[in-house]
LOLO-779509 format. One line per 8 residues: for each residue x, y, z of N, C-alpha, C. Coordinates in Angstrom, 1 decimal. Each point is the difference from the previous one (the first is absolute). Example, Ala and Ser with C-alpha at 12.3 -4.5 7.8 and 13.67 -1.06 7.14 Angstrom:
LOLO-779509
13.2,-5.7,7.8,-0.9,1.2,0.0,0.9,1.2,0.0; -0.4,1.1,-0.7,0.9,1.1,0.0,-0.8,1.1,0.8
//
This chain:
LOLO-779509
37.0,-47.2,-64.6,-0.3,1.1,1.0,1.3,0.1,0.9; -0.1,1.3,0.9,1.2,0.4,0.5,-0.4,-0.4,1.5; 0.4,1.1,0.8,0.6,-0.2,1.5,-1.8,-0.4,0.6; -0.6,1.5,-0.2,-1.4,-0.5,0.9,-1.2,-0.5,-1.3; -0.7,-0.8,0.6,-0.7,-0.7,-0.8,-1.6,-0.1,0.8; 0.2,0.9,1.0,-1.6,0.1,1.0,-1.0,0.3,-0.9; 0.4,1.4,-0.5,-1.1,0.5,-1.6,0.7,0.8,-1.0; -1.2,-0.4,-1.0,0.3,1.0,-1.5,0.8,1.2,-0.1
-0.4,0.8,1.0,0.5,1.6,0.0,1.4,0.0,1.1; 0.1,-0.6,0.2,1.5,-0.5,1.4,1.1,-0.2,-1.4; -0.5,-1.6,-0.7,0.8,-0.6,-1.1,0.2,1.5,-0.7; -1.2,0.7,-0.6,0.8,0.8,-1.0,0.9,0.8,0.5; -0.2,0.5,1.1,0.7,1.3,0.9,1.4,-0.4,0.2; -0.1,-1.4,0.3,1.3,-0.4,0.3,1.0,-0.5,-1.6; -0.6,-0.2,-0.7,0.7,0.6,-1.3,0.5,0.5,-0.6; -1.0,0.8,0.6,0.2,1.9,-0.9,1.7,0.4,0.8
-0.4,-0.1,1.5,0.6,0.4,0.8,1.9,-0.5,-0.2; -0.6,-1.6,-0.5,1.8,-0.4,-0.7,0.7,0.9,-1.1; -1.3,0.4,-0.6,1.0,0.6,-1.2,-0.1,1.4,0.4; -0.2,0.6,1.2,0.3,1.4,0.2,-0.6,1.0,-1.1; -1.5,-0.2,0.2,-0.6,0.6,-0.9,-1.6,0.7,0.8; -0.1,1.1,-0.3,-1.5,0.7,0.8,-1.1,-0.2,-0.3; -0.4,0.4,0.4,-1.5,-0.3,-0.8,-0.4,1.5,-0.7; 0.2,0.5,0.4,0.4,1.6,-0.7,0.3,0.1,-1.2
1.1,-0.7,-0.4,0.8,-0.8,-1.2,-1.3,-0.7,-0.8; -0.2,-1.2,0.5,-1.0,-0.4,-0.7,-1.1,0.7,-0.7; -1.0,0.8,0.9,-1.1,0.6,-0.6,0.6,0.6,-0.3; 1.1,0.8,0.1,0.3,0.8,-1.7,0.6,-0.4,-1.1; 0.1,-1.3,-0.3,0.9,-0.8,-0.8,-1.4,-0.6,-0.8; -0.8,-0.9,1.0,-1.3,-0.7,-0.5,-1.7,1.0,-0.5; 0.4,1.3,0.7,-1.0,1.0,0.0,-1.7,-0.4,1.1; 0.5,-1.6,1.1,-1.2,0.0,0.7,0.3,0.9,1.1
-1.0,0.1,0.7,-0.4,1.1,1.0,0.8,-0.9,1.2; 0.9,0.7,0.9,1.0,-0.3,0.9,-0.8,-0.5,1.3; -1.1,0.5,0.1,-1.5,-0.7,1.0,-0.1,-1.1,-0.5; -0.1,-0.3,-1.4,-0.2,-1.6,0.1,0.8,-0.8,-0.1; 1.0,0.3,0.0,1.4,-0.6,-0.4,0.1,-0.3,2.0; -0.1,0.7,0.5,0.2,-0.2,1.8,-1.4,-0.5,0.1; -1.1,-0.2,-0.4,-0.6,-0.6,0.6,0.2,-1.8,-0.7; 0.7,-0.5,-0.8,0.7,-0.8,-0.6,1.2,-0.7,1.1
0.3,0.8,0.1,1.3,-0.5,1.4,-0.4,-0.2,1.3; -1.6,0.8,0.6,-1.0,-0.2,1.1,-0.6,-1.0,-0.6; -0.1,-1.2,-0.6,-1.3,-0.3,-0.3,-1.1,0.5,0.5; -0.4,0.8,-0.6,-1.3,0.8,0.1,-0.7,0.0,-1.4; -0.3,-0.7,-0.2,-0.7,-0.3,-1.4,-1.2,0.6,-0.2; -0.4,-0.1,0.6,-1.9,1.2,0.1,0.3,1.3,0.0; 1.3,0.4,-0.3,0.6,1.9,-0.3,-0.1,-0.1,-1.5; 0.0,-1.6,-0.5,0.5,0.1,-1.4,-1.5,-0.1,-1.0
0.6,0.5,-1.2,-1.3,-0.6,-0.7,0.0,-1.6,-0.5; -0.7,-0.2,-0.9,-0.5,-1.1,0.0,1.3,-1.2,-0.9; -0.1,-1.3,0.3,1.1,-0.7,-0.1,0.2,0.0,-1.1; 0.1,0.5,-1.2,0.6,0.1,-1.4,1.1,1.1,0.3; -0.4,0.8,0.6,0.7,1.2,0.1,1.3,0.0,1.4; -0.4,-1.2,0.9,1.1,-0.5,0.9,0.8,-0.7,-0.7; 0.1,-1.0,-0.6,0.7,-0.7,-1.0,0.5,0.5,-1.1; -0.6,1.6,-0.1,1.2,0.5,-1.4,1.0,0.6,0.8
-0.2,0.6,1.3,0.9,0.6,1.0,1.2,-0.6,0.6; -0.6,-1.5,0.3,1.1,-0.6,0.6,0.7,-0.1,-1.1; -0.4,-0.7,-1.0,1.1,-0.2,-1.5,0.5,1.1,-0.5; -0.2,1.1,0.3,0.7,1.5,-0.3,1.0,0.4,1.1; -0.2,-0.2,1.3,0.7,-0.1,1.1,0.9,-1.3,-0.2; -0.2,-0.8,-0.3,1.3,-1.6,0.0,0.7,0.7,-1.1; -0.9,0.5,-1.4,1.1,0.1,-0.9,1.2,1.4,0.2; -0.2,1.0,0.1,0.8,0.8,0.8,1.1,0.1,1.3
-0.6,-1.5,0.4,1.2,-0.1,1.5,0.6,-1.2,-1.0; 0.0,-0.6,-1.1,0.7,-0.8,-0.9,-0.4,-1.7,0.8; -1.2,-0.3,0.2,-0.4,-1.3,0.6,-1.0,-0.4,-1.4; 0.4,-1.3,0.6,-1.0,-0.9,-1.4,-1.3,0.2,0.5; -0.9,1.0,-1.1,-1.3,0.2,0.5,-1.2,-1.2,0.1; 0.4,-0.8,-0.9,-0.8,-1.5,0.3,0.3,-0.4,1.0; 1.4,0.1,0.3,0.0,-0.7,1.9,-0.4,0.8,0.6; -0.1,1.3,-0.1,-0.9,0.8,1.4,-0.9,-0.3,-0.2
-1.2,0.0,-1.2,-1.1,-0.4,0.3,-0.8,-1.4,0.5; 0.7,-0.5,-0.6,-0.2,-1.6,0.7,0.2,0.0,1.6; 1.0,0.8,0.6,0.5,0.1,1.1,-1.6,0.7,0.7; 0.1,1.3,-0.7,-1.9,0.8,0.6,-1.0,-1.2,-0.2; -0.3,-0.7,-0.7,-0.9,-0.6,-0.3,0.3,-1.1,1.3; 0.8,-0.8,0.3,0.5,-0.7,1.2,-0.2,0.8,1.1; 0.1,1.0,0.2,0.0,0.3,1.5,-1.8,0.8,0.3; -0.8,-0.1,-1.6,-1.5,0.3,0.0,-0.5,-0.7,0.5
0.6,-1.6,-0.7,-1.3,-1.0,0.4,0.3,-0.3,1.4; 0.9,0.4,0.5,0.6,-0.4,1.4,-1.1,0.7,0.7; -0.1,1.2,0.0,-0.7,0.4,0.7,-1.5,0.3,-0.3; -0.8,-0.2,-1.3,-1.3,-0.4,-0.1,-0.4,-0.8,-0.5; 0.8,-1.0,0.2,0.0,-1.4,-0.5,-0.5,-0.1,-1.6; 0.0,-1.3,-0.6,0.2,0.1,-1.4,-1.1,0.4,-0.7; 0.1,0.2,-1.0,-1.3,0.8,-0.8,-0.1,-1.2,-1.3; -1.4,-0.1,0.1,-0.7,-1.2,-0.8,0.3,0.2,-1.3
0.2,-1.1,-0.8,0.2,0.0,-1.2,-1.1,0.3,-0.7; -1.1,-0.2,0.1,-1.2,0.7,-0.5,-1.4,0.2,1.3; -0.1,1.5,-0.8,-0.9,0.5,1.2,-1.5,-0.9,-0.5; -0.4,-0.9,0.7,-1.4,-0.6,0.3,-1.0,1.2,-0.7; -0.7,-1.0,-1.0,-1.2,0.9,-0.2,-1.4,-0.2,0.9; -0.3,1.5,-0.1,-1.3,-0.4,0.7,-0.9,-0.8,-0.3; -0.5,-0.6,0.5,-1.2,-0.7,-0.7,-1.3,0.9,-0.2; -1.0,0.2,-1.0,-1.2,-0.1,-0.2,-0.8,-0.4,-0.1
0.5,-1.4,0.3,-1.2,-1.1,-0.1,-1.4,0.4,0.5; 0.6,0.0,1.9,-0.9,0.3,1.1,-1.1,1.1,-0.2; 0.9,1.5,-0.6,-1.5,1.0,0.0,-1.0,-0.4,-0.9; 0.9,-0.2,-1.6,-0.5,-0.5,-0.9,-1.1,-1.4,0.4; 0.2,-0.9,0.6,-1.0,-1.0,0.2,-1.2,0.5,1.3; 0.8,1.2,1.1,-1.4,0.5,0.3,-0.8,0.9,-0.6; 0.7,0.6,-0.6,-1.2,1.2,-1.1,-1.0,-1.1,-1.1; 0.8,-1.2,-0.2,-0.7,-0.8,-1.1,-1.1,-0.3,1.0
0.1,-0.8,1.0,-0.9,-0.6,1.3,-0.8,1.0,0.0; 0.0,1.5,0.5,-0.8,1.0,-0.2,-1.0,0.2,-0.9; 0.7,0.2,-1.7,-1.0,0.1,-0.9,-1.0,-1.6,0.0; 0.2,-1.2,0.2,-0.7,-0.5,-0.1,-1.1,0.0,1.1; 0.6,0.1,1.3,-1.2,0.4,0.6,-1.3,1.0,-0.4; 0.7,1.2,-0.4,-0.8,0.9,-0.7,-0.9,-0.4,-0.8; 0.2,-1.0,-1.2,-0.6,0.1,-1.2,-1.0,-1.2,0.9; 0.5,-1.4,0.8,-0.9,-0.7,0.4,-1.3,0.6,0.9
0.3,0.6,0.8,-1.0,1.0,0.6,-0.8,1.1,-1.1; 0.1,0.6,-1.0,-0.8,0.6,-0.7,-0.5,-0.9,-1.1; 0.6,-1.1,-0.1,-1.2,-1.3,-0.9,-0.6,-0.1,1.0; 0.1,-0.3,1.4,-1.1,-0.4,0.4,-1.1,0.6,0.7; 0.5,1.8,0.2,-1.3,1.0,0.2,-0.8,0.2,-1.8; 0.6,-0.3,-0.9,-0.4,0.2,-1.6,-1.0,-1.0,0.1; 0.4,-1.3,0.5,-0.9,-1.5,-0.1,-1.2,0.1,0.6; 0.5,0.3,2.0,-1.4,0.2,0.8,-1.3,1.4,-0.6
0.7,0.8,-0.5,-1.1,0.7,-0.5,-0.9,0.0,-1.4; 1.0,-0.9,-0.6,-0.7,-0.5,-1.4,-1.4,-0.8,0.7; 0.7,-1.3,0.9,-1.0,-1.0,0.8,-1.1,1.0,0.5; 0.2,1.1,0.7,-0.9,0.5,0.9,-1.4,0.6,-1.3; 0.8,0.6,-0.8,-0.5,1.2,-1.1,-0.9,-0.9,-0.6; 0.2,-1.5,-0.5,-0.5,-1.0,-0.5,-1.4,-0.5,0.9; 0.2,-0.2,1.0,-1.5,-0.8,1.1,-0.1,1.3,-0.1; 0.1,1.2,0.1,-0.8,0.9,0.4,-0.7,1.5,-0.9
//
């Protein structure tokens, strides 16, 4: 990384900015929309769509300003977890044990309570 290193969109700006290059230039060189390209250098990441599509941008933007696009991304990916801290290697499944063993608790109640309205009226039907 170069001079500022506060955030993402500082580092790229100050990049771009070495090699004396617009952003103007870019979206018309890479064909993304110059709004998201600036909102790239704002970190403003909620302008953008969803992260497949930020990570084809920055790699389209590094490749164009002639930067190793694997180091920028690693570099975005570094300055992500920084600020929403790390993202779990696997997302936790939910369990269904719990509904599943209350719906089971449920039907059994059910079925024990109508054996045993089925039973008392057999009993009753019988003495009487």
């Amino acid at each position: 990384m170069t001079t500022d290193q506060t955030s993402f969109g500082k580092y790229l700006k100050a990049e771009r900015d070495l090699r004396n290059i617009s952003l103007d230039e870019i979206a018309q060189a890479t064909k993304i929309k110059a709004e998201y390209l600036k909102a790239l250098e704002q970190d403003e990441f909620e302008r953008l769509p969803n992260e497949t599509f930020v990570k084809g941008y920055i790699r389209a933007y590094a490749k164009y300003c002639g930067m190793n696009e694997d180091e920028v991304l690693v570099n975005y990916e570094f300055f992500d977890q920084c600020a929403h801290g790390p993202v779990p290697d696997e997302i936790p499944e939910q369990s269904e044990s719990k509904p599943l063993a209350q719906k089971k608790w449920l039907f059994y109640c059910i079925v024990v309570t109508v054996t045993l309205i089925i039973s008392f009226l057999c009993a009753y039907l019988i003495n009487h």
